[in-house]
N, C-alpha and C positions, 0 to 999 in steps of 0.2 A: 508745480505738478501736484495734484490730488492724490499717488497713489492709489487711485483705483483696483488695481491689480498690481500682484509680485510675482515673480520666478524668472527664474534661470530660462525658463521655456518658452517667456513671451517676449518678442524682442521691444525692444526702446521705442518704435517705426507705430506699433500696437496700442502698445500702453498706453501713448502721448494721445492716440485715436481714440479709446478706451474715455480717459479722462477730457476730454474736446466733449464727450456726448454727454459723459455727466456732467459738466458746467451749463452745456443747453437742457439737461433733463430739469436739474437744480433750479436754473433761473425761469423754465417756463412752465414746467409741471408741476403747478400746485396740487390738485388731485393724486395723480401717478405717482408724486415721489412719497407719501405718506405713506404707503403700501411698500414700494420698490425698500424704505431703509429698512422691511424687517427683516428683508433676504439676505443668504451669505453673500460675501464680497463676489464670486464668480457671476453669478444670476442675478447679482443684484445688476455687474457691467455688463450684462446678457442685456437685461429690460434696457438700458441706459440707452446704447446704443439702436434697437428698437424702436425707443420713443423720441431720438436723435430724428433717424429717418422718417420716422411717421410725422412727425413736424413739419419736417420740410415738405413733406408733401400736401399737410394740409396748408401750409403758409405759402404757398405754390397758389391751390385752391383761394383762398380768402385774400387774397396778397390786390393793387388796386392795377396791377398793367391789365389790359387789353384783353379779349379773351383768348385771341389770337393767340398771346404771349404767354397764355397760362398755357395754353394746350402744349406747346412748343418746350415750355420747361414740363411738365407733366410726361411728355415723351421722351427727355433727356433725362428723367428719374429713372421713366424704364429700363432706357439701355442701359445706364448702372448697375440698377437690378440684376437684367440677365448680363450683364460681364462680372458680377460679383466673384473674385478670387483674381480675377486680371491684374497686375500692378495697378497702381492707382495711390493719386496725391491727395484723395480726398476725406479727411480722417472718418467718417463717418460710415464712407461704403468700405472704409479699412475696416474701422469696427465688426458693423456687421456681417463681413463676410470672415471674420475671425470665429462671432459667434455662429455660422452654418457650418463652418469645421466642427465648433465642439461641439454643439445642438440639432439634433433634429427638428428647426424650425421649417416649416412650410413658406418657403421661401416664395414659393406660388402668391401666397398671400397678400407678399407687397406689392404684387403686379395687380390684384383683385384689389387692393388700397387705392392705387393708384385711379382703376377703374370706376371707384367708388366717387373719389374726388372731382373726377374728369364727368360727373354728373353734373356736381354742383356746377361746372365752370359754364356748361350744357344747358343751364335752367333746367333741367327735368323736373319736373312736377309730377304727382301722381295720381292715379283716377282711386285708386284700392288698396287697403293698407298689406295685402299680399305683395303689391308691386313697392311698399315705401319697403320689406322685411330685405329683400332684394339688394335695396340701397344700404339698411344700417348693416346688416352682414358684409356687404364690402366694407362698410366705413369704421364698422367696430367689431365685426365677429370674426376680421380677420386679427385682430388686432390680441382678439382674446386666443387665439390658435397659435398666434405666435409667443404669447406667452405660456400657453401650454408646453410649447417646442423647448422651452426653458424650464419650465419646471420640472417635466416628466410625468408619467402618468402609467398606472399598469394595464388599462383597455385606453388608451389612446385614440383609437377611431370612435369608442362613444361619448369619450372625456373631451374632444373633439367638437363632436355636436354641442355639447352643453356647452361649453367656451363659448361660442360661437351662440349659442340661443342667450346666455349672458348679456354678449356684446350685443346684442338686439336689444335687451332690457335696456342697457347702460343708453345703449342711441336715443331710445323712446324717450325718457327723460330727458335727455339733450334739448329733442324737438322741444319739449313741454317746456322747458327752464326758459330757451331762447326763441320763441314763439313769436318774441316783439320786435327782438332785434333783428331777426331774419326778415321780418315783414319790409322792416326799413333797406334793410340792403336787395329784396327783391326776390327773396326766396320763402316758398310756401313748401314744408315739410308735410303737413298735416294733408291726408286722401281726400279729395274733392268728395268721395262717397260719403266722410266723417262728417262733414264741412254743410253737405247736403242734408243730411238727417237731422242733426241740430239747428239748422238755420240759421247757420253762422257767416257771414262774409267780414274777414278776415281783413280791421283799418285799425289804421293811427290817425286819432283826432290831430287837431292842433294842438291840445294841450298834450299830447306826448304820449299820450295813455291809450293800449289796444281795446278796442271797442269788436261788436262781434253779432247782437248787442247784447251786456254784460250779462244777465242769467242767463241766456244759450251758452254763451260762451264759458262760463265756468261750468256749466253742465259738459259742455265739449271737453274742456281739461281735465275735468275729472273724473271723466271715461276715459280717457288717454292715459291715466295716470292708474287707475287699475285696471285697464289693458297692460299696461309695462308692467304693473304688480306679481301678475300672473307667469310673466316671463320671467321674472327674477326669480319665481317660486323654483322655474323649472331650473334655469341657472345657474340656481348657488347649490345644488343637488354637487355640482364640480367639486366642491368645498371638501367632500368627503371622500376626494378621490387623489387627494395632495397631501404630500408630505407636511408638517407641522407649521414650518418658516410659508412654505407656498400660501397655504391654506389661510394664513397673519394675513401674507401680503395682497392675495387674491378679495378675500373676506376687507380689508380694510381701505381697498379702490371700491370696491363694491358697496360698503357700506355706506360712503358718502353720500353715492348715489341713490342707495334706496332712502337714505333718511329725506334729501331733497325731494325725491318719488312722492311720498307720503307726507311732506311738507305742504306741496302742491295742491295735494289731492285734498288738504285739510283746507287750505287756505289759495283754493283755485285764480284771484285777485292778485296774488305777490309777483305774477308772471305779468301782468299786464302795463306794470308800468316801469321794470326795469329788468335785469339778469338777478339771478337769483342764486346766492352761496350763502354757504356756511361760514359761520367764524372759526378761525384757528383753532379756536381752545374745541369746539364741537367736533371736526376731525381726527384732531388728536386725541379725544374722547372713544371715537371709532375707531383707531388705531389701536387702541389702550382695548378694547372690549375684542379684538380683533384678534389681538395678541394672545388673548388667555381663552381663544377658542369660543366666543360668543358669536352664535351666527346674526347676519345682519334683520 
């Protein structure tokens, strides 16, 4: 047992649930958890469990059955969802329905996750990047809302918005990082209007590598990349509306992403021929600047 959580108040049934989401947070959240350890222990198994279930919904989404079979598990997250507090043997919706006790998480939102997913599984593609904000707001501005619900906030309805206009940043960059990979598994993130203006059609040659062809194409990601720039501007405005540990952990998820943002945008080629991260030591770099109130 990881002791996750202590007391008298939480029974053994919890905790064990508690710790099950941080060993999935731990092992699958490399971004998320460089943030998540600068929170106190409570909020820290708040996000844990959080990012437990946002997993499994996206590994639901990406996962290789049938689409059939995704929609079908997709619909069984739901009703979890809305039965959350019902008994149940499933540590994670134990979890999280421990944390909608103690948090005002927008529980709503993991139903607008769910819907978010149930795109990809859909093929949806887009004509306008109004209708792709649509999508990362299901897929990431809920995700930021639910961490609000954790953190706290003293105007909550506009600390809200901004999570949420974050999580749009954060998705943009997604698009931009995984650009190559999506191509290959058959999904186009990028607005056919984007795709159109640039004169870009969007292939993997033989040799491996996204073609577009390459100076349109880097002219495309590098509009896309200060398209998301803009969003983060408005974003990280949240930063200032958090307590000190929030403001580390918010600020040091975010950070990664803006440094990749701006990685991109210097060097619009590093997307075309594989996925794109940072090294350890660079993170924790962000983490470390995160900490002592450096905004990203």
């Amino acid at each position: 047992m990881t002791a996750t959580l202590t007391g008298a108040s939480i029974p053994e049934t919890v905790r064990d649930a508690y710790d099950a989401c941080a060993q999935i947070t731990k092992r699958e959240a490399r971004n998320f958890a460089y943030g998540i350890r600068l929170l106190p222990a409570r909020k820290r198994a708040a996000l844990y469990a959080i990012y437990a279930l946002s997993r499994r919904i996206d590994d639901v989404g990406d996962g290789d059955l049938p689409a059939a079979e995704k929609l079908s598990g997709l619909e069984e997250i739901r009703r979890g969802v809305r039965a959350l507090g019902e008994p149940s043997s499933d540590p994670v919706l134990v979890a999280v329905a421990d944390v909608a006790r103690r948090f005002p998480i927008p529980v709503e939102a993991l139903i607008e996750l769910v819907d978010g997913v149930e795109m990809d599984v859909r093929g949806v593609r887009y004509q306008t990047f109004d209708e792709l904000v649509v999508y990362c707001r299901r897929v990431a501005g809920t995700v930021g809302r639910l961490c609000l619900g954790v953190y706290g906030a003293a105007d909550l309805a506009s600390s809200s918005r901004l999570a949420d206009d974050l999580g749009v940043a954060l998705q943009q960059t997604n698009i931009l990082r995984d650009i190559r990979e999506d191509l290959t598994n058959g999904r186009v993130y990028v607005p056919a209007e984007d795709l159109a203006r640039h004169g870009v059609v969007l292939q993997v040659g033989s040799d491996g590598v996204l073609g577009g062809p390459p100076a349109e194409l880097a002219r495309l990601v590098r509009d896309g990349a200060a398209r998301a720039e803009e969003w983060y501007d408005r974003g990280l405005r949240l930063l200032d509306r958090l307590d000190w540990r929030s403001r580390a952990c918010t600020g040091a998820m975010a950070g990664i992403y803006v440094e990749l943002n701006r990685r991109i945008a210097d060097q619009p080629g590093l997307v075309t021929t594989g996925r794109l991260s940072l090294p350890g030591r660079e993170k924790a770099s962000v983490a470390v600047r995160a900490l002592v109130g450096r905004r990203p």
